[in-house]
VOGU-3710 file (C-alpha; in Angstrom, 3 decimals, decimal comma):
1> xxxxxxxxxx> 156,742/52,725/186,062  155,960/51,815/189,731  159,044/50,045/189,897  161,193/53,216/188,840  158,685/55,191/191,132  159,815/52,725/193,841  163,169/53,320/193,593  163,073/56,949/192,918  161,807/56,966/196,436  164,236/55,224/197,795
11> xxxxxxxxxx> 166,845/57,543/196,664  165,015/60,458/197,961  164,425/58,997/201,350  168,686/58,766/201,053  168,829/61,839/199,807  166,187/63,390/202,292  168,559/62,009/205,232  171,601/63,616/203,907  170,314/66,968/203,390  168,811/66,792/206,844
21> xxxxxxxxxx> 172,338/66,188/208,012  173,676/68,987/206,069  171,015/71,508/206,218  169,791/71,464/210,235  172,691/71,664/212,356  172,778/75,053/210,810  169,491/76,505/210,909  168,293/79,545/212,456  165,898/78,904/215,744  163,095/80,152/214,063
31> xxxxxxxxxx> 163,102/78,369/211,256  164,688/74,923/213,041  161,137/75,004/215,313  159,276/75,494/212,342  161,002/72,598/210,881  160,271/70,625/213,616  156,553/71,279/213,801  156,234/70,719/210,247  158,056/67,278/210,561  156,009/65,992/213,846
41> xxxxxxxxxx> 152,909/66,659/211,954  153,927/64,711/208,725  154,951/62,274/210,890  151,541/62,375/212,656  148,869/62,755/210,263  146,739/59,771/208,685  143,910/61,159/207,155  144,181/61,418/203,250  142,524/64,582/203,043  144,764/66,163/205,537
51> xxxxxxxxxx> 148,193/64,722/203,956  146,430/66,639/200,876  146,905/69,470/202,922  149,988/68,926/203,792  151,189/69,084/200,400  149,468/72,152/199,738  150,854/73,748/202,777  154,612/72,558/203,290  156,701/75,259/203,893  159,864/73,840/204,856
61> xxxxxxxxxx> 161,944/71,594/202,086  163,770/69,625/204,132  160,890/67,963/204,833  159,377/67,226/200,996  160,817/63,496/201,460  159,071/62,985/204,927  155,776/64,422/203,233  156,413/62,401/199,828  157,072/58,977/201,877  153,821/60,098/204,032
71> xxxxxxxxxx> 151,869/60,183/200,684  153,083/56,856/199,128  152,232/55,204/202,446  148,739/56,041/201,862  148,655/56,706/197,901  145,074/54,683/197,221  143,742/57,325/199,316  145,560/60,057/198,271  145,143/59,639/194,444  141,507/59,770/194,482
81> xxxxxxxxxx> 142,067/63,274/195,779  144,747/64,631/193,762  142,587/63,464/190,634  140,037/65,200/191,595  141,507/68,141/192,140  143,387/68,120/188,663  140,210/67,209/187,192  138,355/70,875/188,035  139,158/73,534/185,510  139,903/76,054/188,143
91> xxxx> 142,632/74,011/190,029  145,770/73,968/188,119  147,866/72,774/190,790  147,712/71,239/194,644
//
């Protein structure tokens, strides 16, 4: 399973620099400087917790394969969290 997890990542970090290539040359202003404060604080963050966040919070899809690589970087920290989180009856999701 973490083999195909592996790999599955790999083709979404592809697949995350295509659509970036594709989808951002023609965004609107707004939304391009939202996109690029959402990506420089992906990029930035290194707290579990706050990745956590991140994932609650992301707005902008382009940048789903930036956040998911973010997360597997620091997944024994992360999991912990998103366990429990799943494990309280009153959070069904992130």
């Amino acid at each position: 399973m973490l083999t195909h997890f592996r790999m599955v990542t790999i083709m979404i970090s592809e697949l995350n620099n295509e659509v970036e290539e594709a989808v951002v040359p023609d965004m609107k202003k707004s939304r391009y400087e939202e996109y690029l404060a959402e990506r420089e604080h992906i990029m930035n963050v290194t707290e579990a917790k706050d990745i956590v966040s991140c994932m609650r919070k992301l707005k902008d899809p382009v940048n789903v394969g930036r956040l998911i690589q973010k997360a597997i970087e620091y997944q024994e920290d992360i999991m912990p969290l998103v366990l429990k989180r799943y494990a309280r009856p009153d959070m069904m999701f992130l």
